[in-house]
N, C-alpha and C positions, 0 to 999 in steps of 0.2 A: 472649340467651346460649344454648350450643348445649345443651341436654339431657344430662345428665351419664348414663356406662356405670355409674357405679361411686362410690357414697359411704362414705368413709371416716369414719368416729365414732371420737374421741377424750373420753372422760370426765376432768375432772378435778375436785381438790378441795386444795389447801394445798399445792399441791407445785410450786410457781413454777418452780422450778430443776430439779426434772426433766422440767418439760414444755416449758421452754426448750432443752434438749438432742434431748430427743424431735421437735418441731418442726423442729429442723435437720434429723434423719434421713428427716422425711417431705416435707421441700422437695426431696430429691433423689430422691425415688421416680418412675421411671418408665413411663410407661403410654401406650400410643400408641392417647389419644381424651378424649373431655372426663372429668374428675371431680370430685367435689366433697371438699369436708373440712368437717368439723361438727365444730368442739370445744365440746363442755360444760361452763361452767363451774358446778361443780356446791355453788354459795355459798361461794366460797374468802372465805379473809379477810387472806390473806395478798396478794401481791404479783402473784397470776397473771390479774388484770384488764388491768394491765397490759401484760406480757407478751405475753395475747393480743393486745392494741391493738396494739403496736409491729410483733409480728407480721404480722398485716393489714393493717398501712400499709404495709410493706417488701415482702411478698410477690406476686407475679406468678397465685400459687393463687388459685382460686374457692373463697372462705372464707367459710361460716355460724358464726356466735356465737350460741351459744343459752347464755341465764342461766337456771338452776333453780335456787332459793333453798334447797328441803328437800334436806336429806342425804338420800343412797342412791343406789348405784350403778344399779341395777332402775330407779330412777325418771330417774336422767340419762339412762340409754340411750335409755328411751323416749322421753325430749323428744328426744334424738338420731335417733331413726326415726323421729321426728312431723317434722322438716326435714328427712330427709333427703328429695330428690330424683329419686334413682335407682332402680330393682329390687333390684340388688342391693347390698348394704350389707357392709362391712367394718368389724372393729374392733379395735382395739388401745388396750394402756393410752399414761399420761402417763408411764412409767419404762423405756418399749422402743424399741426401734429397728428398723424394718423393714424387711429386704433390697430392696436397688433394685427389684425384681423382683414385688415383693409383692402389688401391686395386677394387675399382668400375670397373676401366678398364678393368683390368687384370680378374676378373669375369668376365664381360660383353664377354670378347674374348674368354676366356674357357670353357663359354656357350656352346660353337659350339662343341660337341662330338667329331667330328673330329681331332681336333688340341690336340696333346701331348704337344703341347710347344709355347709359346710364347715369344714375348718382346719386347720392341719399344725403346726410343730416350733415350738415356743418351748425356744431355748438360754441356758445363761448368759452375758453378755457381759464380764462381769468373774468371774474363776476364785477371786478370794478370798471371793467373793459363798457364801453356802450353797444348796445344791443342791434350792433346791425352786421351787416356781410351773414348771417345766421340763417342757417332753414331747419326748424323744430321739427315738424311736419312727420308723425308717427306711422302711418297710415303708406301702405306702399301703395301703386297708383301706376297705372302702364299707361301710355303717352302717345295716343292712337294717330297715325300719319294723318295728315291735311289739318291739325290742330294748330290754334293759336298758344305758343307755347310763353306764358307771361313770364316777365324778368322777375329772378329769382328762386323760381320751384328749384331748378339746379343749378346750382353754384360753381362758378372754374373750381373754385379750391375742393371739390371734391366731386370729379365729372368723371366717366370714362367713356371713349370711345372707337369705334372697328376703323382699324388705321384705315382698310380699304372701303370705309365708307367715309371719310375724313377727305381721302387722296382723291374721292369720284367729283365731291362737290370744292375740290380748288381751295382747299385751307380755310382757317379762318384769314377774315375780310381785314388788312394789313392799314386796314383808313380809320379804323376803329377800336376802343379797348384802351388802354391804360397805356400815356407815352402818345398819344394822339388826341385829337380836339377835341373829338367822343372818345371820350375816356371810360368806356364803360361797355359792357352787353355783347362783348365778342362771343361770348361762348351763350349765350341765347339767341345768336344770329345764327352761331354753327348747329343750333338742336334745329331751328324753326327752317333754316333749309334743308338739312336733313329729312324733317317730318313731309317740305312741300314735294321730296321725291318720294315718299314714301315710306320715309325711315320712321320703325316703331322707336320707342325710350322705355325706359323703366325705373320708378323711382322708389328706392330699397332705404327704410328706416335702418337697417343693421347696417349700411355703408356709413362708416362714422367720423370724422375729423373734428380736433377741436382745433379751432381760431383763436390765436393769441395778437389782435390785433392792435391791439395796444393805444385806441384812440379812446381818449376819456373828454378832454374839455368841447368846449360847445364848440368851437372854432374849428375843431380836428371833425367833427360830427358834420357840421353845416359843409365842408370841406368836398366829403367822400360823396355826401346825397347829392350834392349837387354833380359831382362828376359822373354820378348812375343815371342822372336827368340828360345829362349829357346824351350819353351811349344808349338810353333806353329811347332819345326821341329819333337818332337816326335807325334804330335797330325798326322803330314801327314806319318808319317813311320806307324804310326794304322792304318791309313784308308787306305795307299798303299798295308798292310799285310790282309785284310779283304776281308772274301771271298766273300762278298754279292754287292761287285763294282766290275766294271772295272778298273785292273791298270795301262792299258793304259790311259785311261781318269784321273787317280790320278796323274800318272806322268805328263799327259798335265797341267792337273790344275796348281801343282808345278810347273813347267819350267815358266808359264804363270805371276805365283805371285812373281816367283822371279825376276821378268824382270825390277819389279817395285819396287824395293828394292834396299836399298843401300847396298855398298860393304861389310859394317858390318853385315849388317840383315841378309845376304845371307851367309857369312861367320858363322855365331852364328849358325842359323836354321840350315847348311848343317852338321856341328860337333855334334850337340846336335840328329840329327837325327840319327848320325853314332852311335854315344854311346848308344842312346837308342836301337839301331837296335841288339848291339854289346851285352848291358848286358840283353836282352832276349832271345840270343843262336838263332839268327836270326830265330827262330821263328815267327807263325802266334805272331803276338801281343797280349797278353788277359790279360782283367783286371784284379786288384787285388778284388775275391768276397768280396763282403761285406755282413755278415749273420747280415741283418735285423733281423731275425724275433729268432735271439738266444742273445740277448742281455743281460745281466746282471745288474742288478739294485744293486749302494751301495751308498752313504750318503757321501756326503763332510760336515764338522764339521763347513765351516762359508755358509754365504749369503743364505741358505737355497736353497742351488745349486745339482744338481744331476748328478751322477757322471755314464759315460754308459761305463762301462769295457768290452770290447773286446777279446778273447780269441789270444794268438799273434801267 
């Protein structure tokens, strides 16, 4: 098989029915040259085994099934970049749909040697949907190393980045992100240590996904903000512990974002930072390793799935 440009990572976890829609939107994505797609199933219990099977036998894609048994988005991804195949890697959630164009994009921008990282516009795709997980943002913007890179500009659900600058800095951080206590900012933990070695970003309006995320009432809204409160306060307790910034400049940044934040947000973030601060013996911050490159291959018995066992 011809050596894939370009691997596409899909995490998923109990959401059958959104990553059967999702799936449709990524069958029609086009890209002129090989690529792969990697969905994780990230210990669903629901229906989406399945799913993926029927999927894979129908489809004409070069499809990887990778099974992760522990919850956490940080740890699916990783098995997700432990298969993937290609340099450059892209990823989106199980609730989005990605403009035909997407993967052409996201090429087209990691073209440039320079850039470890990319990602552009996640819109809403349904208007009755609430206005959040969204980056409008029209205007492209290159994302200069040693920058404080704030939660949000780039989004997981529409990020891409150089496997071999992913594999240099140890995965995303397996203590943080969705499925964990900071449920949130994995993947602006993976941009902002990236930047503190040096890694450029670049952020492309034409990269486009729409978010069908389906949270309407207050409940489901108060829900999510607060789990970005979560993962956005230990994401700045890492980078305020990191020797390659200034934490005079990290605390400014902080005072600055909290200014614009309601009494809860600042309330969540300031707690969840203590706690994280608290259960790593205020220590420098440092991620949990991830050994790539010692991985264990065994056989799950349905969907012709592969199962990546980690040493605990």
């Amino acid at each position: 098989m011809v050596q894939p440009l370009i691997s596409l990572i899909i995490c998923t976890r109990n959401r059958a029915e959104q990553l059967s829609r999702s799936l449709k939107a990524v069958e029609k994505l086009i890209f002129d040259g090989a690529w792969q797609l990697v969905v994780v199933n990230n210990g669903s219990t629901d229906k989406t085994e399945s799913i993926i099977s029927e999927f894979k036998k129908n489809s004409s894609l070069n499809i990887t099934y990778v099974y992760e048994p522990v919850p956490g988005l940080s740890r699916a991804r990783n098995a997700g970049v432990s298969n993937a195949e290609a340099e450059v890697l892209a990823f989106t959630d199980d609730d989005c749909y990605p403009k035909e164009d997407f993967l052409t994009r996201i090429f087209s921008c990691m073209s440039n040697k320079d850039y470890d990282f990319c990602g552009g516009r996640v819109l809403l795709y349904d208007n009755n949907d609430a206005k959040i997980t969204v980056q409008e943002k029209n205007e492209s913007l290159v994302i200069e190393p040693k920058k404080s890179l704030y939660s949000g500009l780039l989004i997981g659900a529409n990020m891409a980045l150089r496997k071999s600058a992913i594999v240099s800095i140890d995965g995303f951080d397996e203590r943080i992100g969705a499925g964990t206590r900071y449920a949130a900012g994995e993947e602006t933990d993976v941009m902002n240590r990236l930047g503190n070695k040096g890694g450029i970003g670049f952020f492309d309006p034409l990269i486009v996904v729409n978010h069908h995320h389906g949270r309407q009432s207050k409940s489901e809204i108060k829900s999510i903000l607060k789990s970005y409160s979560k993962g956005r306060g230990a994401c700045l307790v890492k980078a305020a512990f990191s020797s390659d910034l200034s934490k005079m400049k990290k605390v400014k940044s902080w005072y600055w974002n909290k200014k614009h934040q309601s009494i809860s947000q600042a309330y969540y973030e300031t707690i969840y930072a203590l706690l994280f601060l608290i259960e790593n013996r205020f220590s420098r911050a440092k991620i949990v390793e991830h050994p790539f490159k010692s991985l264990v291959i065994t056989t799950k018995n349905s969907a012709e799935s592969i199962l990546k066992v980690r040493p605990q």
